[in-house]
C-alpha positions, -999 to +999 in steps of 0.1 A: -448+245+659-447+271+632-457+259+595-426+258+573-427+287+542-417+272+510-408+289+479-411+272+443-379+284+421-375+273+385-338+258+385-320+263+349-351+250+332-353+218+344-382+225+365-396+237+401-379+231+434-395+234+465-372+255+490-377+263+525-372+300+535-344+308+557-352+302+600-386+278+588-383+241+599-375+215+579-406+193+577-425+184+544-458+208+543-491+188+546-510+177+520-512+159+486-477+175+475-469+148+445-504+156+427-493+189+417-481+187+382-457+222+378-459+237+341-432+237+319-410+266+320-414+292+291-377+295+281-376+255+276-364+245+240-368+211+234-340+187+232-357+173+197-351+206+180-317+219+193-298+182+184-308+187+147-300+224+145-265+213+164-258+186+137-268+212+110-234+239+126-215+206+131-220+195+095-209+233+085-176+235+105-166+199+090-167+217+053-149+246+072-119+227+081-118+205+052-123+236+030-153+219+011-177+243-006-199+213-014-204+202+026-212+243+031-237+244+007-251+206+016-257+225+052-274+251+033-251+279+021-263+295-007-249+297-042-228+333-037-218+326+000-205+294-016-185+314-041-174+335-013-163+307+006-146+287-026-123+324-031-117+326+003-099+291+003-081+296-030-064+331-018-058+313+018-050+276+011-038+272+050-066+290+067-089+279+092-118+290+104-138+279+131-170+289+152-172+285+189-210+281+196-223+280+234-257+265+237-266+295+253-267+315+220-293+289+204-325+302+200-355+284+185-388+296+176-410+271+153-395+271+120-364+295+122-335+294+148-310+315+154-271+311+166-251+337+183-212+326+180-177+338+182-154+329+149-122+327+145-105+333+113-066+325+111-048+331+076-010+331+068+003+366+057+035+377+050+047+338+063+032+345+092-005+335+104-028+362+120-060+358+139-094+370+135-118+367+162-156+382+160-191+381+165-211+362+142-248+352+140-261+318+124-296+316+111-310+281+111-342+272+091-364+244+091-383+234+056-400+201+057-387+190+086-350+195+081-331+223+093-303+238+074-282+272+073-301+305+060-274+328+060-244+332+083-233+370+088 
């Protein structure tokens, strides 16, 4: 009987499978399997950081939609984006504006992180609303502990 060949693949960062190549049989290989320990992958982001960076964008949207320049700059908009922002909802009293964020754009290294997102803008002009949709990039950074939003552009 021929050995089976098996193949360790990283699967979406949750960590190694063992797969058997095509035509080899299906038996376990011999020896102490369970005492390898597989490192962690490289790309993993921990849980621990990505929830808090999450609630920050959450946090963000909510004074989006209720048009609150104080909730913006309590997630960490600065004093002139906040004027921007405060403007924008005076000249459009029915807009909204909301980001669409896939976990796939979150990117966290140590103390900064950074957010790539599509927005959609929809304002009322001429009695009639018109969307906006774009790029936009978040960046997220962490100061004593607690993340918040650097800019948004």
């Amino acid at each position: 009987m021929k050995p089976a060949r098996w193949f360790l693949t990283i699967v979406a960062g949750i960590g190694l499978v063992a797969i058997a190549a095509p035509n080899a049989h299906s038996q376990m290989p011999t020896g102490d399997v369970d005492s390898y320990s597989a490192p962690e992958p490289a790309v993993y982001q921990p849980v621990t950081e990505a929830m808090p960076v999450k609630a920050v964008l959450k946090r963000f949207d909510h004074g989006l939609a209720m048009h609150d320049v104080g909730l913006l700059q309590a997630a960490g908009v600065n004093r002139s984006d906040a004027k921007r922002w405060r403007e924008f909802f005076r000249e459009n009293p029915q807009a909204t504006v909301t980001d669409e964020c896939p976990i796939s754009g979150l990117s966290i290294s140590d103390e900064s992180a950074s957010w790539t997102c599509t927005e959609t803008a929809t304002i009322v002009s001429e009695g009639r609303p018109r969307s906006f949709v774009h790029v936009i990039r978040f960046m997220f950074a962490k100061t004593n502990g607690e993340w918040s939003v650097a800019y948004r552009r």
